[in-house]
C-alpha positions as CSV (number, residue, x, y, z in Angstrom):
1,X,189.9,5.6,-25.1
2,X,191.3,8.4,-23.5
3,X,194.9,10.6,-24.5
4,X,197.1,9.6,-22.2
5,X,195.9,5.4,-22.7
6,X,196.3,5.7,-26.1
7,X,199.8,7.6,-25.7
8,X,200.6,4.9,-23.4
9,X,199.5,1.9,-25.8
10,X,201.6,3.5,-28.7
11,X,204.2,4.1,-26.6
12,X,204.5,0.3,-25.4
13,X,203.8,-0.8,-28.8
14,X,207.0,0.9,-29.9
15,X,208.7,-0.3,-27.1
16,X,207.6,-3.7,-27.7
17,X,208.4,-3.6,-32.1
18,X,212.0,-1.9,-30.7
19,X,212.7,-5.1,-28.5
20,X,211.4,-7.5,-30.6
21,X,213.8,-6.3,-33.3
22,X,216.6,-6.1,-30.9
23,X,215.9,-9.7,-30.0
24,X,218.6,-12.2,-30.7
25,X,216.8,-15.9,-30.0
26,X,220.2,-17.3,-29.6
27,X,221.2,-14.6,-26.9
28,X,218.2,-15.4,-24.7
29,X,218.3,-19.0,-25.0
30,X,222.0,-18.6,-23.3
31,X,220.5,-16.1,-20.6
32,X,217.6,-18.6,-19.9
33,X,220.1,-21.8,-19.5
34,X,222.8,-19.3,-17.6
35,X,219.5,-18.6,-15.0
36,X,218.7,-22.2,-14.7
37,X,222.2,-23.5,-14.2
38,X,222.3,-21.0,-11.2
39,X,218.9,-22.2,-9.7
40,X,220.4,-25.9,-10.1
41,X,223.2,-24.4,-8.1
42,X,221.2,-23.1,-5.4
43,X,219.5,-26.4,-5.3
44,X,222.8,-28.1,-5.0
45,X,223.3,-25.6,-2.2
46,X,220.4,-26.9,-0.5
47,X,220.7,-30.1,-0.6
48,X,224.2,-29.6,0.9
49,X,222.7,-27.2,3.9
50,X,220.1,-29.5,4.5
51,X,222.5,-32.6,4.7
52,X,224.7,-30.6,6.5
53,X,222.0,-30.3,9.6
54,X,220.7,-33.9,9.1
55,X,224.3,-34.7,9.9
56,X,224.7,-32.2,13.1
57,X,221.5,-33.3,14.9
58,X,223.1,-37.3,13.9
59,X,226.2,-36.2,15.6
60,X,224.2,-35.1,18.7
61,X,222.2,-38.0,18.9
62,X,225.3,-39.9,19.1
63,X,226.4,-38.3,21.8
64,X,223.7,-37.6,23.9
65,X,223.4,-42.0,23.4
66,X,226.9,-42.2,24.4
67,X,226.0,-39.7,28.0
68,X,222.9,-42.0,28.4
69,X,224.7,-45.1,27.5
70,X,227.3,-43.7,30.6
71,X,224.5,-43.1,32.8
72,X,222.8,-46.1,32.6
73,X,226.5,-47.5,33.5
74,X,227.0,-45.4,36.5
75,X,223.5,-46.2,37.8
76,X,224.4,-49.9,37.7
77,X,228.2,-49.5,39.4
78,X,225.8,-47.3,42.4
79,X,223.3,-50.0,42.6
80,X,226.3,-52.8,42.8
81,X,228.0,-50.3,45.5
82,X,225.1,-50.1,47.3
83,X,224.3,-46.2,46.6
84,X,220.6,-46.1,45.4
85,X,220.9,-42.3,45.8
86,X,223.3,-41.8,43.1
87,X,221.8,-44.7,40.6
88,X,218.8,-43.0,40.8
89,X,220.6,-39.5,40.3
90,X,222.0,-41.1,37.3
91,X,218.2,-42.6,35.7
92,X,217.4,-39.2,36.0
93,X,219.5,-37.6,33.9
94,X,219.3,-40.4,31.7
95,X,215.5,-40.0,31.3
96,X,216.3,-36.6,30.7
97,X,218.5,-36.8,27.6
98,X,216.2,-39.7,26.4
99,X,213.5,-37.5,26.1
100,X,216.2,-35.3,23.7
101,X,217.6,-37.8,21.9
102,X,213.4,-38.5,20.9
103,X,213.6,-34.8,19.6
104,X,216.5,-34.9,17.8
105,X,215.8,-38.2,16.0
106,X,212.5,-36.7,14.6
107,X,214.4,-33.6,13.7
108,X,216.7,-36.2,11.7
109,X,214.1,-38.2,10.1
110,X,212.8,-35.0,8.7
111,X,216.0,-33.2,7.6
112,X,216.4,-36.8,5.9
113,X,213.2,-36.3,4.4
114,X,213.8,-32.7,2.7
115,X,217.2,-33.8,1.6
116,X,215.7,-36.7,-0.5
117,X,213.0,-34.6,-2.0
118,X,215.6,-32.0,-2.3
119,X,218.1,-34.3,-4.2
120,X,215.1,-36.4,-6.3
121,X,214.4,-32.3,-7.3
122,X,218.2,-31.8,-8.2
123,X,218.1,-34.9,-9.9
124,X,215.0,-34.1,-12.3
125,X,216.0,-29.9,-12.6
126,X,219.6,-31.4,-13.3
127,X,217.9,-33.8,-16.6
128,X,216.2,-30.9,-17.6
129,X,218.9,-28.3,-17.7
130,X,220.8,-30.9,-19.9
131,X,218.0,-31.4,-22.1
132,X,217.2,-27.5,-22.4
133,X,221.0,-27.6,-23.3
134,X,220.9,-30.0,-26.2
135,X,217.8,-28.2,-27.8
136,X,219.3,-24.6,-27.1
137,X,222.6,-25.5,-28.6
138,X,220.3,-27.3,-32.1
139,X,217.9,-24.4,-32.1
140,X,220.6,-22.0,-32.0
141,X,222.7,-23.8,-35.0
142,X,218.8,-23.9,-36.6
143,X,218.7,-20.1,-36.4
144,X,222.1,-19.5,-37.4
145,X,221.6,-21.7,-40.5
146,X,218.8,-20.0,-41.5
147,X,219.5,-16.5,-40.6
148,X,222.8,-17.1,-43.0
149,X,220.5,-18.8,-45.7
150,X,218.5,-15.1,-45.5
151,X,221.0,-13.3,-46.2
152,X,222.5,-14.9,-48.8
153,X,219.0,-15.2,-50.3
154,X,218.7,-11.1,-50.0
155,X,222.3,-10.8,-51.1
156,X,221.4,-13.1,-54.6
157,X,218.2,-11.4,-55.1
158,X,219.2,-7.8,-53.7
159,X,216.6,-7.2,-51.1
160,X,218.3,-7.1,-48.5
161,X,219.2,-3.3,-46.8
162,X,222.8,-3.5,-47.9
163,X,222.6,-5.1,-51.0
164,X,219.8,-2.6,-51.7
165,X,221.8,0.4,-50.8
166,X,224.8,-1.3,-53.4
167,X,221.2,-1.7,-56.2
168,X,220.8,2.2,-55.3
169,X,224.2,3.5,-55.9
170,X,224.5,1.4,-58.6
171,X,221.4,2.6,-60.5
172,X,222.1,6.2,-59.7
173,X,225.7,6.1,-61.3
174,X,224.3,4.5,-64.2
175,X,221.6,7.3,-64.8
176,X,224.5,9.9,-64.4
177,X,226.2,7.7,-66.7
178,X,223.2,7.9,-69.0
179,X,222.9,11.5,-68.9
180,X,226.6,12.6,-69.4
181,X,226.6,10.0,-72.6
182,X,223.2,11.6,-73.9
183,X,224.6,15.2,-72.9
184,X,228.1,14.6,-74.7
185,X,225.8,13.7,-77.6
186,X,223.9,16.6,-78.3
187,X,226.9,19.0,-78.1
188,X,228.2,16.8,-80.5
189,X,225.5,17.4,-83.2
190,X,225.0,21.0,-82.2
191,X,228.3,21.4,-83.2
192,X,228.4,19.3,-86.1
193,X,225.0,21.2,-87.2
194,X,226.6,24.8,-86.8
195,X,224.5,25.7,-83.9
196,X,227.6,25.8,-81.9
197,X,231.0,27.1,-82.9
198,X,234.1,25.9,-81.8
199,X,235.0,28.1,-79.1
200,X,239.0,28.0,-79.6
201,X,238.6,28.6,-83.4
202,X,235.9,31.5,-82.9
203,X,238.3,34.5,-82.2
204,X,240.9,33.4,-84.8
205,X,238.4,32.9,-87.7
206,X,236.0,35.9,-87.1
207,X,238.4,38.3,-89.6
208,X,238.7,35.5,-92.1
209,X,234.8,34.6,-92.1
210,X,234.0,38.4,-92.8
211,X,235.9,39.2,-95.5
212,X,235.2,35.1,-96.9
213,X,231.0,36.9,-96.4
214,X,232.3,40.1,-97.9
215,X,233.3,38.5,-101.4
216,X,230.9,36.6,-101.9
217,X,228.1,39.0,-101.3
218,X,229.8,41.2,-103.7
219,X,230.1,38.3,-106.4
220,X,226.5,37.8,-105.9
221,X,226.0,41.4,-106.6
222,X,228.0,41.3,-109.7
223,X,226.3,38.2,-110.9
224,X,222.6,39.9,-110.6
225,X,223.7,43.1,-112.7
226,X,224.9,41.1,-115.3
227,X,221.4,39.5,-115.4
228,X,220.0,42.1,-115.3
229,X,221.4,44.2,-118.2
230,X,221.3,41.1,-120.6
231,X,217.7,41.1,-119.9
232,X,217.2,44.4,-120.9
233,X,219.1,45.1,-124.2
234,X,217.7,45.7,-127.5
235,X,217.3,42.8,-130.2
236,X,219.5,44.1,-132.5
237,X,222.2,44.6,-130.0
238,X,221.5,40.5,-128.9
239,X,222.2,39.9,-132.9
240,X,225.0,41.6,-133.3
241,X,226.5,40.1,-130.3
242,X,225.9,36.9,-131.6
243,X,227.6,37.6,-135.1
244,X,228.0,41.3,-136.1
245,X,229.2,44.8,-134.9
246,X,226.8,46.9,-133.2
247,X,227.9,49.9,-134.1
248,X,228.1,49.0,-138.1
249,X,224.7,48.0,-137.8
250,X,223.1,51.3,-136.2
251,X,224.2,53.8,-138.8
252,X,221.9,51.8,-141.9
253,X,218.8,51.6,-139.3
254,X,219.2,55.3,-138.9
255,X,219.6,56.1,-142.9
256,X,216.4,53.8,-143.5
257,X,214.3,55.0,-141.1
258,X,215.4,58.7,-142.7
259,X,214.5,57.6,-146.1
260,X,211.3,56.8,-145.2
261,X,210.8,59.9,-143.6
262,X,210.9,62.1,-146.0
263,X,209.7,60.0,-148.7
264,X,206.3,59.7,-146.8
265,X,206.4,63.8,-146.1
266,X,206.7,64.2,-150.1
């Protein structure tokens, strides 16, 4: 298949899928009927032209009857005046017009003809216009039954391209619902937690927090010296702490560690 038949087959194919959905069956059943109500009244029209001549070439055959009818007359008054000349003047022009009135009868009979097919034809095209009319009129009350049925079937169930765009908006606001609610949330622990501070009490309480730091790191301090130095004193020191004086105890230890001195140097 060549380009430009394959352009041209996609192209009606479009076409075709962009009709088709622009189709309403109830419009074009009320286009067809409005075309064959005016062919019934071009039929009409016909039958009325063709009864019309039918009734002209009668009128002339009347009257070319009626001049023959006179003729024959005037030949008899010529042959009872004794003037053969003008009776046979007169049967001349009779035979004449016969000869016409033999035309125009034929003519007649078949103008009578067309106008009985023609009207047996308005008659039949007239039963089935009224017919078509009845079963455009049910199928288009069919269609428009079922077209609302569709729709509120895709309304109930949310397929349909409106309904779907309301399903689509909805979920959307939900998720953004979703997302604020989970967002709100977190700060919420984060703050809770001390990950975050509160940023209208952060300026105010930054002098406060430093100097709440400062004592307490020096307590600490304090508290770890005082460890420490009761870890390292001397046991006699921890006894007398308990009961006695330190400083009565000291001088004694001194004179008996003397005594036994310089008793062991002797």
């Amino acid at each position: 298949m060549s380009l430009m038949k394959r352009i041209s087959l996609i192209f009606r194919s479009k076409a075709n899928k962009a009709l088709d959905k622009a189709e309403d069956p109830r419009e074009t059943l009320d286009y067809s009927y409005q075309r064959q109500l005016e062919l019934l009244s071009k039929v009409r029209r016909g039958v009325a032209d063709v009864a019309t001549s039918r009734k002209r070439v009668e009128l002339q055959v009347n009257q070319i009857e009626a001049q023959a009818a006179k003729l024959q007359g005037q030949a008899e008054k010529a042959i009872a005046a004794g003037r053969e000349d003008l009776a046979r003047e007169a049967l001349t022009r009779k035979s004449g017009l016969a000869s016409q009135i033999t035309s125009l009868k034929e003519q007649q009979a078949t103008l009578q003809g067309e106008e009985e097919k023609l009207v047996l034809a308005q008659q039949r095209l007239q039963a089935k216009v009224e017919a078509f009319r009845t079963r455009k009129e049910t199928i288009k009350a069919t269609y428009t039954a079922a077209e609302a049925q569709t729709r509120i079937g895709e309304a109930m169930s949310g397929i349909g391209e409106e309904m779907g765009d309301v399903g689509l908006a909805i979920q959307r606001a939900e998720d953004k619902t979703a997302q604020m609610q989970a967002r709100g949330q977190a700060i919420d622990e984060l703050i809770a937690s001390g990950a975050l501070d509160d940023a209208s009490q952060l300026s105010a309480g930054d002098d406060i927090s430093r100097e709440l730091d400062a004592l307490s790191s020096g307590s600490d301090v304090e508290a770890e010296l005082a460890r420490l130095k009761a870890g390292n004193a001397p046991p006699q020191a921890i006894e007398a702490a308990d009961g006695g004086d330190i400083l009565a105890a000291e001088p004694e230890a001194v004179k008996v560690e003397g005594e036994s001195t310089e008793g062991g140097r002797a």
